[in-house]
N, C-alpha and C positions, 0 to 999 in steps of 0.2 A: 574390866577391872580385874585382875590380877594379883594372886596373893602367892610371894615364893613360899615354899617349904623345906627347900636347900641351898644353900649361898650360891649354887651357881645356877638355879632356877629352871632344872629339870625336873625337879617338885614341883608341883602348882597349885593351884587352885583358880578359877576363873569364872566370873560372870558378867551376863550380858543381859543387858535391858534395852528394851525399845518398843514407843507409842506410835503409832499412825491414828491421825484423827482426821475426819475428812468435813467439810464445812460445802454442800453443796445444794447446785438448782438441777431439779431432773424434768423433766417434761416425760412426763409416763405414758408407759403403752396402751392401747386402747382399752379400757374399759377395767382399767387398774382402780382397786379399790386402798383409800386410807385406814379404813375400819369396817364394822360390818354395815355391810348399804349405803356407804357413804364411799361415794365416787369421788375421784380426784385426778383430775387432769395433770398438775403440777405441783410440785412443793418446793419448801429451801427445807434442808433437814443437813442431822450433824450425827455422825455416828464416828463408832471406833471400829477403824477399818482394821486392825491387829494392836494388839498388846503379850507383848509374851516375854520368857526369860528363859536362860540356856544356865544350865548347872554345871562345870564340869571340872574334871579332877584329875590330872596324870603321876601317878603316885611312883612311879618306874615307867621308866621309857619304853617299854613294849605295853604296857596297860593303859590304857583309857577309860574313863568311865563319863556317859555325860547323859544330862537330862534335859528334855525342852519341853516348856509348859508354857498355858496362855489361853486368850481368848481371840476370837476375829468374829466382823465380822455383828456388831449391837447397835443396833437404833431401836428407837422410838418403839419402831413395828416388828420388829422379828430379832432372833440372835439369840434371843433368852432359853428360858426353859423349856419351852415349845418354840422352837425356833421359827416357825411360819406361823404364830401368831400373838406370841410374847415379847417384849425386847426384856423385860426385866432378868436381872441373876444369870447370865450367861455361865453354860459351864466353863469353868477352869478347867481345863482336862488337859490329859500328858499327848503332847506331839510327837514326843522321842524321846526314847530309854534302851541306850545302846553301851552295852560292852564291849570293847573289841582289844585285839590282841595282836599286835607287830608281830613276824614271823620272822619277815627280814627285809631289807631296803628296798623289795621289789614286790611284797606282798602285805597285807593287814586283812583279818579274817572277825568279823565281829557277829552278833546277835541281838536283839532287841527288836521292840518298834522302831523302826529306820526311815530313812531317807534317801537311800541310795537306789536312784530310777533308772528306768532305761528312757528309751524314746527321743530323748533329747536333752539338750544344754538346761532350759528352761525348765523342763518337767526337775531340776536340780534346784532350781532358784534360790541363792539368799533374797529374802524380802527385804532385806540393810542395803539393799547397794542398788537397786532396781535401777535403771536408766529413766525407762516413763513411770509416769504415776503408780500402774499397777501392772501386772500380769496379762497376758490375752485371754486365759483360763483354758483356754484348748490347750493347752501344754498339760493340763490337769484332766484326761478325758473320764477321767474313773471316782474322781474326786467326792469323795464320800457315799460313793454305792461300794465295790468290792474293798475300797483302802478308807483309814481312816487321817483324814484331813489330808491326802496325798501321801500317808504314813501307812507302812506296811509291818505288820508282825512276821521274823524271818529271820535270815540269814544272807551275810555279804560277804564279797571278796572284793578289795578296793586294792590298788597298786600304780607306781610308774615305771618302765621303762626306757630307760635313756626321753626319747620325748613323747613316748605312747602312753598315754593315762586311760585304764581302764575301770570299771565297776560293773559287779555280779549281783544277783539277787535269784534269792529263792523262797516265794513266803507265801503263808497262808491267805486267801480268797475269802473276805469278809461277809459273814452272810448279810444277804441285802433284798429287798424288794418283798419281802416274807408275806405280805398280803397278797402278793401275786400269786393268780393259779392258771391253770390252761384256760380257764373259763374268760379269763382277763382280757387274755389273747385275740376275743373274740366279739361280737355285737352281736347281744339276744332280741330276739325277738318273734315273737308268737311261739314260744318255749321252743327253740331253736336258737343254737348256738353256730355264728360263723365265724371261723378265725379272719383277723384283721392283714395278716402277710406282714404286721410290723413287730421287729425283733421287740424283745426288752430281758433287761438282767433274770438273768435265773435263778431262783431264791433256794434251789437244790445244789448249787454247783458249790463241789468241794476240793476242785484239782489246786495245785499248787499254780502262784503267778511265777514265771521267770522272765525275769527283766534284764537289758545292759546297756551299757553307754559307753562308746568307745573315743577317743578323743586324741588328734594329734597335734600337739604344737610346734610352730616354725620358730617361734621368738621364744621368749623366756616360761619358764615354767610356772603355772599356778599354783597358788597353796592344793593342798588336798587332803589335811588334817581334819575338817570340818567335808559334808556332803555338796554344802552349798556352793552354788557355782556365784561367782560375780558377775553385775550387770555392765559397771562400768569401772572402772579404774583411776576417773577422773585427771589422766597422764600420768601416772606413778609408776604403770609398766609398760610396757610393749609386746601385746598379743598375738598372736593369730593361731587362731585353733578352728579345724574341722571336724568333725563329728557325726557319730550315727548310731542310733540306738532303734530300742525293738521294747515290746513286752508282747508274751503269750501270755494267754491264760485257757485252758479247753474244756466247750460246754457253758462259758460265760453265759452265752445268752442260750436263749430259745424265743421259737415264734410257732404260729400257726397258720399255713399257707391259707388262703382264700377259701379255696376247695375244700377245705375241712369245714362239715356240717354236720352237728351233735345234736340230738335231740337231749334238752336238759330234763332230767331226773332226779327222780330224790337218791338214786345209786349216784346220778355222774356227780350231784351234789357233796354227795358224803366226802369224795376222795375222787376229786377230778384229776390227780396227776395218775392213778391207776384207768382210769377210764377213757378220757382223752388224749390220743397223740398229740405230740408236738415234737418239734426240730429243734435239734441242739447247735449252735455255734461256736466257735472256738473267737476267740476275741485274738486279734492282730495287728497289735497296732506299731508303728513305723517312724521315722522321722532323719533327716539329717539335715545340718545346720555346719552355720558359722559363724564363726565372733572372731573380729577383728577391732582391734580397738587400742591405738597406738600416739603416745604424742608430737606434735606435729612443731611447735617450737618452742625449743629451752627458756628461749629468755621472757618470751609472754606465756609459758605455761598453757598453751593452746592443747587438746587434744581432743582425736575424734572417735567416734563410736561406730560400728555397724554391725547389725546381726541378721540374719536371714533361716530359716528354718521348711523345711516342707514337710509334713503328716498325709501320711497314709495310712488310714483307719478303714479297719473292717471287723463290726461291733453289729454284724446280723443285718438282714434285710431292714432297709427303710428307719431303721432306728435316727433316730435325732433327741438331742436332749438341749433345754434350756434351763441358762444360769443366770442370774445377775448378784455380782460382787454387792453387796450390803444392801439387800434390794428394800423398796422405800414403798412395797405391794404389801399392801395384805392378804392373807389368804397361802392358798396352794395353787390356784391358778398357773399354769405353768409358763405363760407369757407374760405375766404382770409385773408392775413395776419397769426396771428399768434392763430384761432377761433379754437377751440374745441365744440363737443357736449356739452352743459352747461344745458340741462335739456329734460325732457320729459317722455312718458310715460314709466314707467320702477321702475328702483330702482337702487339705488347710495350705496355706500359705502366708506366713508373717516376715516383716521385714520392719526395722526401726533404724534409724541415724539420728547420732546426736553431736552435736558440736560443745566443747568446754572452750567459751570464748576468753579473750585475754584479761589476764590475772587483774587489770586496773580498770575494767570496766563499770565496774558497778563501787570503784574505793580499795584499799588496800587489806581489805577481809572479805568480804561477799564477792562468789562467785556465782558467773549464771550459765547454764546450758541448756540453750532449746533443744528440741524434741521434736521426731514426728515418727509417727507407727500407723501401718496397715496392716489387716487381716481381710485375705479372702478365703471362704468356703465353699465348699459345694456337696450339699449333701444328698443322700439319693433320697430321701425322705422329704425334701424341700421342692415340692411340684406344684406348679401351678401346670394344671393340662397333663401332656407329657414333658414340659419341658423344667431342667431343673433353676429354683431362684436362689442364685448368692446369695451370699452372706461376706456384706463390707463394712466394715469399719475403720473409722479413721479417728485417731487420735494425733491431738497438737499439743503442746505444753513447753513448760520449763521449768528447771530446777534452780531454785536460788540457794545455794552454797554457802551456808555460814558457818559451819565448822566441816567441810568433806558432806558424808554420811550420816555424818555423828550428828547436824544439826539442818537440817533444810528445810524445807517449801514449795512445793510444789504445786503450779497451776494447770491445768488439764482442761482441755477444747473435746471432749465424742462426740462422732455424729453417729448416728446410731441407728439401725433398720428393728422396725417397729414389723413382728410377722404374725400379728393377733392374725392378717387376713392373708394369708400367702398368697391369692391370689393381687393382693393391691397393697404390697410393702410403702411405707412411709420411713419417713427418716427423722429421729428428735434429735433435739440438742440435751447434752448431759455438761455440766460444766463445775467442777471441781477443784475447792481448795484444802490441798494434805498437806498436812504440820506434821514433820517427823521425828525423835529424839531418840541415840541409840547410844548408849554406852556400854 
């Protein structure tokens, strides 16, 4: 929605809204809880997977100014106030509050909380144009420990050349994990402390993140006014872009090798990061990709999607973290609900194709595009024995097209690896229906 401010509408004004509400059946992981001691195998639950709204303002064509706020992310059981154990009053809180400044045709130099990632196409995501359902979240490996909601406080440098699109970042490292101490690191017992050899974030670390994504296109050019990358285009362009990004950050984590044995005191107590060693890690993480996404014939309006990405992440020894997108668990439990391994040391691999079938199948307004996505993992942290256990998943679905983007539906098939017991992985079904509306 669009407001000029000068007759030929290099004044603006502009806002964006859009809901995702998700209507779904989960079969939960082992020994997932609904409330407190109240176990639950399955539910049918309904939550608001995003709700948010973009502000923005170009007052003179080198000046931008724009704001994104919103909530993700509420059901029943979590999302609220205390997010792992309230659903009520979610915060509203700012996603993005960036000024930036054109320099010249080939450069834009801005500040705020941002959005501009490195690592990869996805780690950029519009959430408005998604192809499948949702995100794989391994594009998000930091997501809400050093960044806040994938949003960083900093500094960017964005630009294109002829067909090389590039983005900079330089920002502040979110303190995080602040309850953590070397003590943490370890398993006591008989007042005796043994470090674990498993990484985790370092609630001292205050280096700067530098992040980039670099990006060539063979066909036509992408917007790049906004950070968001597109998922799909629905045949309206003709893509193909390769790509490859990074983020450092040094000293992200630390750990405590095996061999470290403390005897606990009421000195190591007081001020365990003066007492006990530990190892710092620099966090490096890696990624290149492609999108390809082109239409294939004029007169039925057919067109097809493909993406592929590979991560290489190195986030400390043994490290693994587990996520689940609106999880339907109570508790902190870190496998509950509906969480999969969502990042760590190791390397990922994701791939999706979509087909936009012809324009009169479903009548002459509804369109439909099925879907399929896989992710494989493998993290060094994920052992049964010596040997290491993937991480697969598989996503089915399809989008039903009633206005683009602007209006769809979405139905979504997980199969989903249950790792409460790494030694004897299972697999549940998740099956989800999102209502989208973005203006």
């Amino acid at each position: 929605m669009k407001i000029n401010l000068s007759p030929d509408g290099s004044k603006y004004m502009r806002l964006m809204l859009w809901t995702q509400v998700y209507t779904r059946y989960t079969e939960n992981n082992t020994g997932t809880l609904r409330g407190p001691s109240r176990p639950k195998a399955s539910q049918i639950d309904f939550g608001i997977r995003r709700s948010r709204m973009v502000l923005l303002a170009q007052l003179n064509p080198r000046f931008l100014v724009y704001t994104h706020l919103g909530i993700n992310n509420q059901n029943a059981v979590g999302g609220g106030v205390v997010p792992t154990a309230d659903g009520k009053k979610p915060q509203f809180f700012i996603h993005e509050a960036v000024t930036e400044f054109k320099v010249n045709q080939y450069l834009s130099l801005g500040a705020g909380m941002h959005y501009f990632n490195g690592i990869s196409r996805l780690t950029n995501a519009s959430t408005t144009s998604i192809m499948t359902m949702d995100l794989p979240l391994t594009n998000f490996p930091t997501i809400e420990l050093t960044d806040q909601f994938a949003r960083w406080i900093g500094i960017y440098a964005k630009g294109r050349i002829a067909k090389f699109d590039y983005r900079v970042s330089m920002s502040d490292a979110f303190l995080t994990n602040l309850a953590s101490t070397p003590l943490s690191l370890g398993a006591t017992s008989g007042g005796v402390s043994t470090g674990t050899g498993i990484a985790n974030y370092n609630p001292q670390n205050s280096n700067h993140v530098y992040q980039g994504y670099f990006s060539y296109n063979f066909f036509e050019a992408e917007p790049n006014l906004f950070p968001y990358t597109q998922g799909t285009y629905l045949g309206t362009k003709k893509v193909f872009s390769v790509g490859a990004g990074f983020l450092h950050n040094k000293d992200a984590m630390y750990s405590r090798a095996t061999s470290s044995v403390v005897a606990v005191t009421p000195a190591v107590n007081a001020d365990p990061f003066s007492t006990v060693a530990t190892r710092k890690h620099d966090m490096n993480l890696f990624g290149v990709d492609a999108f390809y996404d082109v239409p294939l014939d004029t007169a039925s309006r057919t067109a097809i999607t493909l993406y592929g990405v590979y991560y290489k992440f190195n986030m400390g020894p043994n490290y693994v973290r587990f996520v689940g997108a609106e999880n339907p668990g109570y508790g902190t439990v870190a496998t509950r609900g509906n969480a999969v391994p969502q990042s760590g040391t190791g390397s990922s691999e994701y791939v999706q194709a979509g087909y936009l079938m012809p324009k009169n199948t479903l009548g002459p307004k509804a369109r439909l595009q099925p879907y399929v996505a896989y992710l494989h993992s493998s993290y060094e942290g994920l052992r049964a024995g010596n040997e290491r256990k993937g991480v697969n998943i598989v996503d089915v679905g399809a989008n039903l097209l009633l206005d683009g983007h602007n209006a769809k539906v979405t139905l979504n098939y997980r199969h989903r690896p249950d790792f409460t017991n790494v030694n004897a992985v299972k697999y549940r079904p998740e099956l989800t229906l999102q209502t989208q509306v973005f203006l």
